[in-house]
C-alpha positions in Angstrom: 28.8 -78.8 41.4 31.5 -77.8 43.9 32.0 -74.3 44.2 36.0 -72.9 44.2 36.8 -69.7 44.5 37.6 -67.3 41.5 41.7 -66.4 41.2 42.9 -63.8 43.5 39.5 -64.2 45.5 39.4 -65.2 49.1 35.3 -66.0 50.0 34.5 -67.9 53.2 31.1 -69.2 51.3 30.1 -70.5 48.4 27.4 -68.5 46.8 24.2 -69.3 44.8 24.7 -67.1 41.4 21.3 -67.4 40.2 18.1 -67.3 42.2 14.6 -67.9 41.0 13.3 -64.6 39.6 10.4 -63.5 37.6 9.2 -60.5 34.9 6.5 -58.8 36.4 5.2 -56.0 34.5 3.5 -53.0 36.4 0.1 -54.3 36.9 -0.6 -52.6 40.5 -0.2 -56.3 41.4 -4.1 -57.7 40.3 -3.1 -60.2 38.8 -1.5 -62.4 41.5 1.5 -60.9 41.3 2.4 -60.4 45.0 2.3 -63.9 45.7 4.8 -64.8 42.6 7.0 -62.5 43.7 7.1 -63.9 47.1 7.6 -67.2 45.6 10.7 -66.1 44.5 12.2 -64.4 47.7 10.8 -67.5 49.7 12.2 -70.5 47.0 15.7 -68.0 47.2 15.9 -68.4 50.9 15.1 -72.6 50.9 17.9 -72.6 48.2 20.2 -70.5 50.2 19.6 -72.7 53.8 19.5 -76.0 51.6 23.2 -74.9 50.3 23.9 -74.2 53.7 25.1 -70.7 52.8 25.3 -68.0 55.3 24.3 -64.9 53.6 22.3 -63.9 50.0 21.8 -60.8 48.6 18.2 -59.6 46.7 18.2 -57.1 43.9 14.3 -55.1 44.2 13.1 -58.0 41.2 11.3 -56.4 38.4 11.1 -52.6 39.7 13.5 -51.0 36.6 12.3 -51.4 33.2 9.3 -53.6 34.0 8.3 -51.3 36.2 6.7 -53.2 39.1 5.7 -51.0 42.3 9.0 -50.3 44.5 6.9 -50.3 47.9 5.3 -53.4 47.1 8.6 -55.2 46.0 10.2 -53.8 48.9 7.0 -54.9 50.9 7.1 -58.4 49.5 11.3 -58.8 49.7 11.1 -57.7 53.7 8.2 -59.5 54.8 9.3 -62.9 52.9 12.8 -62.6 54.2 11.6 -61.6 58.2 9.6 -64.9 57.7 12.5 -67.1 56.3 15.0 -65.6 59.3 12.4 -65.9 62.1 11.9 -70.1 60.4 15.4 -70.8 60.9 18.1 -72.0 58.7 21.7 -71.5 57.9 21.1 -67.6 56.4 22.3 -65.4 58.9 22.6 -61.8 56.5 20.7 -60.9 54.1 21.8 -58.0 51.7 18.9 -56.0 49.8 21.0 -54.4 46.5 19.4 -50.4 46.1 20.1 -49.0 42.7 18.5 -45.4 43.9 18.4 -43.2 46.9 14.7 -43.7 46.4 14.9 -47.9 46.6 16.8 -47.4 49.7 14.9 -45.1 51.5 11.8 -47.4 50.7 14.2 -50.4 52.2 15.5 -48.3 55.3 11.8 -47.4 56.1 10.6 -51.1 56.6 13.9 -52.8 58.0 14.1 -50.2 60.5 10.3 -51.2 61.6 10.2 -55.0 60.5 13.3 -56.4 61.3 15.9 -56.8 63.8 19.3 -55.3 63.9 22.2 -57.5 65.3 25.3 -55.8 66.9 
């Protein structure tokens, strides 16, 4: 497929439109649902650097009506990511969507401790 930008739309980068995702239902994550999740975020970040693309963006997967934990989807999204970064690869920014004040407090809380910040 080769990616050409929309009309009236100037992007520098093509852009994957659909990531590998999963429905996880709130299960206080027994059930080996952690590691499915990371699946995701880590298959999302091979995509991205085998695309060669320079940035992706994460909605928090599965915490709206399914319900799944926010701090352990945050958890999950930050850690898998900080790995991916830290690995190497053509993703240099990485935007985590927040659809509350709540989701982005939770995300504020680990970036700040977890992960870099480039000037």
């Amino acid at each position: 497929m080769r990616w050409r930008n929309p009309p009236g739309t100037n992007f520098l980068r093509p852009a994957i439109v659909r990531a590998p995702s999963i429905g996880l239902f709130a299960v206080r994550g027994e059930n080996g649902e952690p590691a499915l999740l990371a699946s995701c975020y880590r298959r999302s970040m091979e995509l991205a650097t085998a695309h060669g693309l320079g940035s992706i963006a994460f909605p928090g997967f599965n915490t709206g009506v399914y319900g799944f934990p926010k701090e352990l989807t945050a958890g999950v999204a930050v850690e898998m990511v900080r790995g991916a970064l830290a690995a190497g690869g053509s993703v240099e920014d990485v935007l985590f969507t927040c659809f509350s004040d709540e989701d982005l407090a939770i995300y504020l809380e680990l970036l700040s401790n977890r992960l870099p910040i480039r000037a």
